[in-house]
C-alpha positions in Angstrom: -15.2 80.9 -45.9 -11.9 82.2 -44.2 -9.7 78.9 -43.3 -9.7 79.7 -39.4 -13.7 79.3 -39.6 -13.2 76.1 -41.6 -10.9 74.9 -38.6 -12.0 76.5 -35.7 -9.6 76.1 -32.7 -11.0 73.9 -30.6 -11.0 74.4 -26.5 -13.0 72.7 -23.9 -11.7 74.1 -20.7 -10.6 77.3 -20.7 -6.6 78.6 -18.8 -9.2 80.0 -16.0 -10.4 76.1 -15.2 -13.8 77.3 -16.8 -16.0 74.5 -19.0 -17.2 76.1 -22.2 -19.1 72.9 -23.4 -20.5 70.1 -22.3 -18.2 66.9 -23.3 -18.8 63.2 -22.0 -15.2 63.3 -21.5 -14.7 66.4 -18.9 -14.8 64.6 -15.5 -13.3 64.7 -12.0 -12.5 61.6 -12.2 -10.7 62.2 -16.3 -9.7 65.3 -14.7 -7.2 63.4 -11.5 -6.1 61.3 -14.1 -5.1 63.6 -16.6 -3.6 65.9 -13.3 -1.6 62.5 -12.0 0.1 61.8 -15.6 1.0 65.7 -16.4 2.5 66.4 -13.2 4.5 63.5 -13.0 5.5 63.8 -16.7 7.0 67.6 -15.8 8.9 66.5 -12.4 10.5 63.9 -15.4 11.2 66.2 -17.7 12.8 68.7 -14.7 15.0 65.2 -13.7 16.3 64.3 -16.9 17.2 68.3 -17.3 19.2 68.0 -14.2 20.6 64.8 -14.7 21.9 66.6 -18.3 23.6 69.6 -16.4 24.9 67.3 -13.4 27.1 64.9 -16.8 25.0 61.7 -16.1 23.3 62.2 -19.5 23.9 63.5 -22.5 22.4 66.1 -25.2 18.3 66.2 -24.2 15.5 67.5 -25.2 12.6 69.2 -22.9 9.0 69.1 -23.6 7.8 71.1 -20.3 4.7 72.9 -21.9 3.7 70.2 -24.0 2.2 67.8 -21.3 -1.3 68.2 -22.2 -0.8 67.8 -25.7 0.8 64.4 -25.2 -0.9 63.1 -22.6 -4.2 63.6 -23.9 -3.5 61.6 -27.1 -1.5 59.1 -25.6 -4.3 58.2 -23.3 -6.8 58.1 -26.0 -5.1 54.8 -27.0 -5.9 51.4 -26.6 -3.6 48.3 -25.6 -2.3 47.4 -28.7 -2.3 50.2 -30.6 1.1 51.7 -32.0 2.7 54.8 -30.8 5.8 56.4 -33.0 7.2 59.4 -31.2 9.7 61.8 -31.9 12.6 62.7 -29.2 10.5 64.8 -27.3 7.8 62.7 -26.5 8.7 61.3 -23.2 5.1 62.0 -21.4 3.6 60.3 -23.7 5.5 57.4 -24.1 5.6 56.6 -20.5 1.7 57.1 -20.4 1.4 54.8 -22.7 3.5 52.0 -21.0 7.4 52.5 -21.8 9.7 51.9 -19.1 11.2 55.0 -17.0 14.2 53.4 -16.9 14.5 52.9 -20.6 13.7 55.8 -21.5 16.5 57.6 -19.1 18.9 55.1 -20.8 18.0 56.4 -24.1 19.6 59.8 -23.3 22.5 57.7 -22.0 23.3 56.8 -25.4 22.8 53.1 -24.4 20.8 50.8 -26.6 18.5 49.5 -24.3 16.9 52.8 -24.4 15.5 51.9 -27.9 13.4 48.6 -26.4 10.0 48.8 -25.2 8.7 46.8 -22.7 7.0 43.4 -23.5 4.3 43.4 -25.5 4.2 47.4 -25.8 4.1 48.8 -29.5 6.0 51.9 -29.2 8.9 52.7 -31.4 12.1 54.2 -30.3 12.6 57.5 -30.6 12.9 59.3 -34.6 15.6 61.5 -34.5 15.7 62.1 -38.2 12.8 64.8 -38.6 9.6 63.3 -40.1 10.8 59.9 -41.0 8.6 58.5 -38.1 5.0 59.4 -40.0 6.4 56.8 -42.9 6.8 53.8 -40.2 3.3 55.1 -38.7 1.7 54.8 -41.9 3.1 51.4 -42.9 2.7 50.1 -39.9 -1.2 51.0 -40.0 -0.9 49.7 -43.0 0.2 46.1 -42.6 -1.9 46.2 -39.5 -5.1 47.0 -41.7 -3.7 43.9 -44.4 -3.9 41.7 -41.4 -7.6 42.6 -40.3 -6.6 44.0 -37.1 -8.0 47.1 -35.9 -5.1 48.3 -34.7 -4.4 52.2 -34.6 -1.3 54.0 -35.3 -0.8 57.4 -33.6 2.0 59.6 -34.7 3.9 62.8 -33.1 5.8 65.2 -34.6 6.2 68.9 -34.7 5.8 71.8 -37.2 8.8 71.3 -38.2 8.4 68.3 -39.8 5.7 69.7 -42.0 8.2 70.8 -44.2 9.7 67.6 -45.0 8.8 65.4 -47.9 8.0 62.4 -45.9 4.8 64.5 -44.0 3.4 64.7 -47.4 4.3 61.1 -48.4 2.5 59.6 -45.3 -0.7 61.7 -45.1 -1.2 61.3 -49.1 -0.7 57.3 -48.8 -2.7 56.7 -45.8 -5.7 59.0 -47.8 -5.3 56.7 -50.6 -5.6 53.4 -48.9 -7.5 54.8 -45.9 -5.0 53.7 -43.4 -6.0 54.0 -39.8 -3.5 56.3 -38.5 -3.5 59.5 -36.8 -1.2 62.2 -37.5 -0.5 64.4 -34.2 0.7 67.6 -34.7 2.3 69.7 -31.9 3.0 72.6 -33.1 4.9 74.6 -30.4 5.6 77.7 -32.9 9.3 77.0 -33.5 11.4 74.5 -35.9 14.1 74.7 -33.3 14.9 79.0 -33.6 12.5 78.5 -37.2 9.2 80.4 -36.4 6.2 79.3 -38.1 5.9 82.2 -40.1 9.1 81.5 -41.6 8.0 77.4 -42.1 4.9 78.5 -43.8 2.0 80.2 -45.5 -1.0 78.6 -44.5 -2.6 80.3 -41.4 -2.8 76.8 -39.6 -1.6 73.5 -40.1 -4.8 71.7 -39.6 -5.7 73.0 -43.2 -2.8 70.8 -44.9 -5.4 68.1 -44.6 -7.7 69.4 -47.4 -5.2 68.2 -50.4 -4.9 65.1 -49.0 -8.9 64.9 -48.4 -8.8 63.6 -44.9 -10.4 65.6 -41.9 -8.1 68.1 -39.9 -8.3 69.5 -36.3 -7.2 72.3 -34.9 -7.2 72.0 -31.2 -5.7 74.2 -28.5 -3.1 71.7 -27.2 -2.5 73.1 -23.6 -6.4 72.0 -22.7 -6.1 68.4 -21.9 -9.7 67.4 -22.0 -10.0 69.3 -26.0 -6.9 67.1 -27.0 -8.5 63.5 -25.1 -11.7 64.5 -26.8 -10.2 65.1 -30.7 -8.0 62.4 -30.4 -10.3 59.9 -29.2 -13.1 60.9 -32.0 -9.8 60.9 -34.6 -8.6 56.7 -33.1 -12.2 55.7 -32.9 -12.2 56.7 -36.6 -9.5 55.0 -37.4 -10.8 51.7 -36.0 -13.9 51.5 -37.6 -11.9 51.5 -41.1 -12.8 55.6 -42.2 -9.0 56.4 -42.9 -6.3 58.8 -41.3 -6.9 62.3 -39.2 -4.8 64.6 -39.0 -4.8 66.8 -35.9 -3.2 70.4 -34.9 -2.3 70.8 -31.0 -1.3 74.3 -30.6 1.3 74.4 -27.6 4.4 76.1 -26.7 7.5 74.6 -24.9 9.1 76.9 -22.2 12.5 75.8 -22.3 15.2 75.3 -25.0 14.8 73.3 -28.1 17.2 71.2 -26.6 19.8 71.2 -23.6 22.4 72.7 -26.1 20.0 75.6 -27.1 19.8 78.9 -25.9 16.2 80.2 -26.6 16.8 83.8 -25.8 18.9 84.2 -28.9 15.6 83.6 -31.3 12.3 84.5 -29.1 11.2 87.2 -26.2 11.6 84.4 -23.1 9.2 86.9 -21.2 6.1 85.4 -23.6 7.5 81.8 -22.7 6.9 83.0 -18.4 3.1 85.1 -19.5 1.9 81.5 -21.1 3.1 79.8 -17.5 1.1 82.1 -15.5 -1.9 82.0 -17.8 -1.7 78.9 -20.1 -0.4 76.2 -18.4 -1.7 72.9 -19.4 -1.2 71.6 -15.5 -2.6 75.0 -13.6 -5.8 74.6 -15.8 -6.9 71.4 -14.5 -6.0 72.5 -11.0 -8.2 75.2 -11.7 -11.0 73.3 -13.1 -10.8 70.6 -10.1 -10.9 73.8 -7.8 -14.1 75.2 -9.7 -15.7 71.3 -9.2 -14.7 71.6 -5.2 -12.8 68.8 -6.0 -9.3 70.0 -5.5 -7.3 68.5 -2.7 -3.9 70.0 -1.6 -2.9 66.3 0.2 -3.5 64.6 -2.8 -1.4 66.6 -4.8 1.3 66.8 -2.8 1.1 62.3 -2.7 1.5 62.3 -5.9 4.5 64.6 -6.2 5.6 62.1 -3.1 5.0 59.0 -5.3 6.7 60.6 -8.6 9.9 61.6 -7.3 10.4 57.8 -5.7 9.4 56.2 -9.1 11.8 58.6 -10.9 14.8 58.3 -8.2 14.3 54.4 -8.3 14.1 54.7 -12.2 17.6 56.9 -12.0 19.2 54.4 -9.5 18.4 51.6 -12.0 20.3 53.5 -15.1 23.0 54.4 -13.4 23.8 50.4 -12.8 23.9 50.3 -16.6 27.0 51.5 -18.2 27.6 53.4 -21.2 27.4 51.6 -24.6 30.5 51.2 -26.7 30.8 54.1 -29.0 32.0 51.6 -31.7 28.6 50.5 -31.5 27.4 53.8 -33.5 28.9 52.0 -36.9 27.7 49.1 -36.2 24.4 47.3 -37.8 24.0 50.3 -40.6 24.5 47.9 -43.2 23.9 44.2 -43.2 27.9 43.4 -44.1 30.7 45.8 -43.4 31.1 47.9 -46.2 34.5 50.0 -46.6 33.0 53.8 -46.1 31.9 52.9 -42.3 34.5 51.1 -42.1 37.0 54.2 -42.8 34.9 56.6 -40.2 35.1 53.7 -37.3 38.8 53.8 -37.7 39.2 57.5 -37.9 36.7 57.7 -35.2 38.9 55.6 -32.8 42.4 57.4 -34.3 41.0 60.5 -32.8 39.8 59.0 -29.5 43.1 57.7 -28.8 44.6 60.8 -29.9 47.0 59.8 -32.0 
């Protein structure tokens, strides 16, 4: 059997709006929901852009593309549950709970931007590429050691597949049967990296066979096909059968990050086709429009709504000033140890100038 039989890529709801199945989870009523988060996750990701260009924040990186993909998971969770993102993962962090104004702070470079709200298990940010499906797993871990049936669900990109610590994580949590899910978005590029170039496998869904855990391919720009795998994959998790590891093919428009230039690696023309045809946000317009369920009013209340939460959450960052750079050297080790030491000093000889 050819591999792309074995994992067949998995779509619900066609770019026309069109159902191809019939799927407890594809609703109006899942549909608005799903509409609400994803549009106000890309007027978020088109804020924090500006606020980049405009000097109020630094370096950032845009997800516009990837909204279904992250808010289909992220929904799929439960209260409780742990969420370990990756620096790109802003709709589905706030989805699941974290504070808008945290979360602008974070590309502040203040260190309120790593805290979570109260009682929300959602780590900060992993910067360092793959490192976050180690804390995913151990966390599930310790989680599963306590009795709880607590689920850990874990982003990261194609990238990442080629670090050590993807393989370390998915062959622990088979071992033990930890009850974690590995989400994969794989938008095509390892910053200007194409997968081709990452690769030999014809997906990554199939990386789950050595590790003998089941693997999903799903097309990651169809909401209700990512809600649906992901809440099959959590539910798994729950009820003690072990780790998932799932494939969300996607494709961000933009730049890897606000100090990228796209054009220099990939045809930006294929980037404006998959708008027009493949957008994760159009589609469920398209399917509420197909149900007669679409209303213009509505949508343009909650574009109404989003921009006050999002210039409410600006006005509140912008009261918080910038952290101390010193602050960078700080806390690596548990004592000052002469090496860090050395670069904080250098660090501030050059700041001064001197």
């Amino acid at each position: 059997m050819d591999v792309t039989e074995q994992f067949p890529f998995i779509q619900l709801v066609n770019g026309e709006g069109k159902q191809l199945e019939e799927n407890p989870t594809i609703t109006v009523a899942n549909a608005k929901r799903f509409y609400e988060q994803m549009m106000f996750s890309r007027m978020f990701d088109r804020k924090a852009v500006n606020l980049q260009r405009q000097g109020r924040i630094g370096t950032y990186a845009p997800f516009e593309g990837q909204e279904g993909a992250q808010i289909g998971s992220a929904l799929a969770l439960e209260d409780g549950d742990w969420m370990f993102p990756t620096y790109r993962d802003h709709a589905a962090t706030a989805a699941f709970g974290h504070s808008l104004v945290n979360i602008f702070l974070y590309w502040k470079g203040c260190i309120e931007g790593c805290v979570p709200p109260e009682g929300k298990h959602i780590f900060p940010p992993s910067v360092p590429i793959a490192s976050q499906i180690l804390h995913a797993t151990g966390t599930a871990w310790a989680e599963k050691k306590k009795g709880s049936d607590r689920v850990s669900l874990v982003y990261f990109g194609d990238g990442a597949t080629s670090e050590g610590d993807f393989h370390e994580g998915l062959n622990f949590a088979s071992v033990f049967q930890i009850p974690v899910v590995f989400f994969n978005q794989n938008n095509g590029y390892a910053i200007s990296v194409p997968i081709e170039r990452q690769m030999n496998t014809k997906t990554i869904a199939q990386k789950s066979l050595a590790y003998d855990m089941p693997g999903v391919r799903v097309d990651g720009n169809d909401v209700f096909a990512v809600y649906s795998e992901t809440l099959k994959a959590v539910e798994r998790a729950r009820k003690g059968k072990g780790p998932t590891l799932i494939e969300a093919v996607t494709w961000r428009y933009g730049a890897h990050t606000t100090t990228d230039e796209p054009s220099k690696y990939r045809d930006q023309g294929e980037s404006e086709l998959r708008r027009q045809t493949d957008d994760p946000i159009s589609r469920v317009e398209k399917y509420l429009k197909a149900k007669g369920n679409w209303d213009a009013d509505w949508e343009e209340e909650i574009k109404r709504k989003s921009e006050k939460r999002l210039q409410l959450a600006v006005e509140e960052m912008e009261k918080t000033k910038k952290s101390d750079e010193g602050l960078i050297f700080d806390h690596v080790f548990g004592t000052d140890v002469w090496p860090v030491q050395e670069q904080k000093e250098r660090f501030f000889h050059k700041e001064s100038g001197k």
